[in-house]
C-alpha positions as CSV (number, residue, x, y, z in Angstrom):
1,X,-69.6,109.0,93.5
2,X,-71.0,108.0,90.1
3,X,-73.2,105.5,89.2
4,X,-70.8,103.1,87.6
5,X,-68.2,104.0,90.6
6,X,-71.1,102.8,93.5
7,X,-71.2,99.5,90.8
8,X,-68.1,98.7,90.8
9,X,-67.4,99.0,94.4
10,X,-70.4,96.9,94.8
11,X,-69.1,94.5,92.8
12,X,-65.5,94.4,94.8
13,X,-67.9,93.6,98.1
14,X,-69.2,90.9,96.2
15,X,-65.8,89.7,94.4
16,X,-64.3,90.0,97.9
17,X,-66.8,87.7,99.6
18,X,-66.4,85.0,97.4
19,X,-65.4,81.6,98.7
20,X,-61.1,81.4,99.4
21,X,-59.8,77.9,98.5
22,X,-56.4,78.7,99.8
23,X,-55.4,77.3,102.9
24,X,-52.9,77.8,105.5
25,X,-51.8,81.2,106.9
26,X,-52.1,83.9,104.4
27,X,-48.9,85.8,103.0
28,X,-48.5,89.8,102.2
29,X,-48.0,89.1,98.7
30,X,-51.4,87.0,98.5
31,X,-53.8,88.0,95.7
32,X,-57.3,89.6,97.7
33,X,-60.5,87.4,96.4
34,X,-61.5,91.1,95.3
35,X,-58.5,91.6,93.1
36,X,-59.3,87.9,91.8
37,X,-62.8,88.5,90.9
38,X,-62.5,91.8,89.6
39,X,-59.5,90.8,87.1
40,X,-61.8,88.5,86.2
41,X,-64.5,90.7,85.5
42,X,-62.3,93.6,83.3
43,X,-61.2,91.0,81.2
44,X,-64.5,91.5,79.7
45,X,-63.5,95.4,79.2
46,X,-60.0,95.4,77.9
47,X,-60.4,93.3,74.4
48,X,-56.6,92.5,74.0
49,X,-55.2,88.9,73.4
50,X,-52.9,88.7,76.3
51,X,-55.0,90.8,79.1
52,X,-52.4,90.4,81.7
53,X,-49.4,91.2,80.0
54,X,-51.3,94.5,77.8
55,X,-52.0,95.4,81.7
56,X,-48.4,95.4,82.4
57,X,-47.1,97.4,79.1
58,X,-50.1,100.1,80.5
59,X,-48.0,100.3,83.6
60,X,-44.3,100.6,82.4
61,X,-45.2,103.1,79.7
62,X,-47.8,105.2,81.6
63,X,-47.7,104.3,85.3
64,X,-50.8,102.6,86.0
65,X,-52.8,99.7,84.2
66,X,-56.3,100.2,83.4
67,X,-57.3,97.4,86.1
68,X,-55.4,99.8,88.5
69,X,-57.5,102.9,87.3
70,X,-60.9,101.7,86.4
71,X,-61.5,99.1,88.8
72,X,-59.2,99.8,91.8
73,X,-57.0,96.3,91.6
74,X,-53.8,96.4,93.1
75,X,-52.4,92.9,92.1
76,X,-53.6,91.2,88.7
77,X,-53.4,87.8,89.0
78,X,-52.6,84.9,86.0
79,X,-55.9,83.6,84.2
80,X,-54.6,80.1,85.5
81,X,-54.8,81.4,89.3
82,X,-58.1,83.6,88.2
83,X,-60.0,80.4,86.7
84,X,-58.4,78.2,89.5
85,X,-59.7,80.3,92.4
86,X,-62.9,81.2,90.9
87,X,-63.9,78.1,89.0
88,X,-66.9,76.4,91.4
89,X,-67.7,80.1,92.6
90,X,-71.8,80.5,92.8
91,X,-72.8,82.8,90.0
92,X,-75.7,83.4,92.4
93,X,-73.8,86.0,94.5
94,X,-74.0,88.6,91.7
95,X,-77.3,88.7,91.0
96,X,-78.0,91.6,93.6
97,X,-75.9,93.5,91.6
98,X,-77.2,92.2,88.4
99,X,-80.5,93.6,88.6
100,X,-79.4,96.6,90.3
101,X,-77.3,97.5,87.4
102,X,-80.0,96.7,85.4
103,X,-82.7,98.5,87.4
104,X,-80.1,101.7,87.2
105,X,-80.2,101.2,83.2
106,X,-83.5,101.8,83.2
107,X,-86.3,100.2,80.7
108,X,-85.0,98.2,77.9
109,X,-87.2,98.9,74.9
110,X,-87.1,96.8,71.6
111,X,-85.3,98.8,68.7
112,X,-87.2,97.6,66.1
113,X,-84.2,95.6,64.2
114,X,-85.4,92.0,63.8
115,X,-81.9,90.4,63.2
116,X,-82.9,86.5,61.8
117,X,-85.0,84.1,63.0
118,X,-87.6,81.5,61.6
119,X,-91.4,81.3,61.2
120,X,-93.5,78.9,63.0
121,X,-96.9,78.4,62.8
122,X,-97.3,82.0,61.2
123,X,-95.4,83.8,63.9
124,X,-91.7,84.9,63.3
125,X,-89.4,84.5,66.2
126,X,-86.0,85.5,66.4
127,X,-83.4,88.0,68.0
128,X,-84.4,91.3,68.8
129,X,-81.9,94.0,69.3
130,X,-82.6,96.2,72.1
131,X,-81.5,99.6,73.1
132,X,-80.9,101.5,76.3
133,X,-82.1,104.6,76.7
134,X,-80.0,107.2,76.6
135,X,-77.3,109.0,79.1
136,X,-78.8,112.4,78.2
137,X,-82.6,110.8,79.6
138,X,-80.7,110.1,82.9
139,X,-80.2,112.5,85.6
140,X,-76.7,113.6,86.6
141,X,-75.0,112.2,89.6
Protein backbone atom coordinates (compact mmCIF):
# COMPACT_ATOMS: atom_id res chain seq x y z
CA UNK A 1 0.00 0.00 0.00
CA UNK A 2 1.47 3.50 -0.84
CA UNK A 3 2.01 6.28 1.17
CA UNK A 4 -0.87 8.40 -0.05
CA UNK A 5 -3.20 5.10 -0.10
CA UNK A 6 -2.37 4.43 4.00
CA UNK A 7 -3.41 8.54 4.06
CA UNK A 8 -6.33 8.32 2.68
CA UNK A 9 -7.66 5.38 4.43
CA UNK A 10 -6.61 7.09 7.45
CA UNK A 11 -8.47 9.78 6.66
CA UNK A 12 -11.78 7.64 5.87
CA UNK A 13 -11.30 6.28 9.75
CA UNK A 14 -11.24 9.70 10.73
CA UNK A 15 -14.14 11.06 8.20
CA UNK A 16 -16.05 8.00 9.42
CA UNK A 17 -15.91 8.74 13.13
CA UNK A 18 -17.18 12.01 12.83
CA UNK A 19 -20.18 12.97 14.81
CA UNK A 20 -23.82 11.65 12.92
CA UNK A 21 -26.61 14.23 13.31
CA UNK A 22 -29.13 12.12 11.77
CA UNK A 23 -31.54 10.48 13.91
CA UNK A 24 -33.90 7.73 13.79
CA UNK A 25 -33.16 4.26 12.28
CA UNK A 26 -30.73 4.41 9.50
CA UNK A 27 -31.83 3.41 5.76
CA UNK A 28 -29.62 1.39 3.02
CA UNK A 29 -29.49 4.23 0.91
CA UNK A 30 -27.96 6.52 3.78
CA UNK A 31 -24.85 8.46 2.87
CA UNK A 32 -21.68 6.74 5.42
CA UNK A 33 -20.15 9.84 7.58
CA UNK A 34 -16.99 8.53 5.53
CA UNK A 35 -18.41 9.08 2.21
CA UNK A 36 -19.61 12.56 3.69
CA UNK A 37 -16.31 13.67 4.85
CA UNK A 38 -14.31 12.41 2.20
CA UNK A 39 -16.60 14.23 -0.63
CA UNK A 40 -15.85 16.92 1.28
CA UNK A 41 -12.25 16.56 1.31
CA UNK A 42 -11.79 15.76 -2.88
CA UNK A 43 -13.56 18.74 -3.44
CA UNK A 44 -10.28 20.34 -2.74
CA UNK A 45 -8.74 17.90 -5.68
CA UNK A 46 -11.15 18.04 -8.47
CA UNK A 47 -11.12 22.04 -9.42
CA UNK A 48 -14.44 22.00 -11.46
CA UNK A 49 -17.39 24.45 -10.78
CA UNK A 50 -20.04 21.94 -10.25
CA UNK A 51 -18.01 18.99 -8.32
CA UNK A 52 -20.86 16.82 -8.03
CA UNK A 53 -22.37 16.87 -11.23
CA UNK A 54 -18.45 16.73 -13.20
CA UNK A 55 -18.37 13.49 -10.79
CA UNK A 56 -21.33 12.16 -12.45
CA UNK A 57 -20.41 13.02 -16.28
CA UNK A 58 -16.85 10.86 -15.06
CA UNK A 59 -19.20 8.08 -14.40
CA UNK A 60 -21.66 7.88 -17.45
CA UNK A 61 -18.80 8.44 -19.91
CA UNK A 62 -16.08 6.31 -18.28
CA UNK A 63 -17.62 4.14 -15.48
CA UNK A 64 -16.35 5.43 -12.41
CA UNK A 65 -15.94 9.06 -10.96
CA UNK A 66 -12.75 10.09 -9.58
CA UNK A 67 -14.20 10.18 -5.93
CA UNK A 68 -14.98 6.42 -6.75
CA UNK A 69 -11.33 5.76 -7.86
CA UNK A 70 -9.07 8.00 -5.80
CA UNK A 71 -10.67 8.05 -2.61
CA UNK A 72 -12.92 4.91 -2.43
CA UNK A 73 -16.53 6.84 -2.05
CA UNK A 74 -19.43 4.94 -3.03
CA UNK A 75 -22.15 7.57 -2.68
CA UNK A 76 -21.30 11.44 -3.25
CA UNK A 77 -23.48 13.32 -1.44
CA UNK A 78 -24.99 17.25 -2.35
CA UNK A 79 -22.70 20.15 -0.95
CA UNK A 80 -25.99 21.16 1.00
CA UNK A 81 -26.13 17.55 2.79
CA UNK A 82 -22.01 17.80 2.92
CA UNK A 83 -21.97 21.36 4.71
CA UNK A 84 -25.14 20.30 6.70
CA UNK A 85 -23.68 17.15 8.21
CA UNK A 86 -20.31 18.38 8.65
CA UNK A 87 -20.83 21.99 9.62
CA UNK A 88 -20.01 22.05 13.76
CA UNK A 89 -17.69 18.98 13.07
CA UNK A 90 -14.30 19.47 15.37
CA UNK A 91 -11.45 20.22 13.00
CA UNK A 92 -9.51 18.80 15.91
CA UNK A 93 -10.06 15.13 14.89
CA UNK A 94 -7.72 15.53 11.83
CA UNK A 95 -4.90 16.75 13.27
CA UNK A 96 -3.35 13.12 13.81
CA UNK A 97 -3.38 12.83 10.40
CA UNK A 98 -2.30 16.38 9.76
CA UNK A 99 1.05 16.04 11.11
CA UNK A 100 1.46 12.54 10.03
CA UNK A 101 1.08 13.61 6.50
CA UNK A 102 3.27 16.26 7.26
CA UNK A 103 5.88 14.21 9.11
CA UNK A 104 5.66 11.75 5.83
CA UNK A 105 6.56 14.98 3.59
CA UNK A 106 9.48 15.37 5.27
CA UNK A 107 11.34 18.85 6.16
CA UNK A 108 10.02 21.88 4.60
CA UNK A 109 12.87 24.09 3.70
CA UNK A 110 12.53 27.84 2.58
CA UNK A 111 12.95 28.21 -1.31
CA UNK A 112 14.42 31.35 -1.25
CA UNK A 113 11.43 33.39 -3.17
CA UNK A 114 10.43 36.23 -0.88
CA UNK A 115 6.98 36.94 -2.49
CA UNK A 116 5.92 40.70 -0.86
CA UNK A 117 5.88 41.80 2.42
CA UNK A 118 6.78 45.17 4.39
CA UNK A 119 9.76 46.44 6.40
CA UNK A 120 9.54 47.11 9.96
CA UNK A 121 11.98 48.36 12.08
CA UNK A 122 14.74 47.26 9.54
CA UNK A 123 13.58 43.78 9.17
CA UNK A 124 11.51 42.57 6.12
CA UNK A 125 8.68 40.26 6.82
CA UNK A 126 6.52 38.74 4.40
CA UNK A 127 5.47 35.34 2.67
CA UNK A 128 7.92 32.84 2.08
CA UNK A 129 7.41 30.16 -0.53
CA UNK A 130 8.49 26.87 0.65
CA UNK A 131 9.29 23.65 -1.12
CA UNK A 132 9.00 19.97 -0.44
CA UNK A 133 11.62 17.95 -1.11
CA UNK A 134 11.53 15.95 -3.68
CA UNK A 135 9.82 12.27 -4.59
CA UNK A 136 13.09 11.12 -6.06
CA UNK A 137 14.84 11.92 -2.12
CA UNK A 138 12.08 9.55 -0.81
CA UNK A 139 12.35 5.95 -0.54
CA UNK A 140 9.92 3.68 -2.55
CA UNK A 141 7.06 2.02 -0.94
Amino acid sequence: MSLVDELIAELKGVCAGLPDKRTGPRRDDDYAMADIGLSAFSILFMGSPSFRAHQRALAEGHGRSNCETLFGISAIPSDNYIRLMLDGAAPVAFDGLFFKAIEAAGPLTPSGEGVGGDKIGGRRFGVVRWRLPSPASHPPD
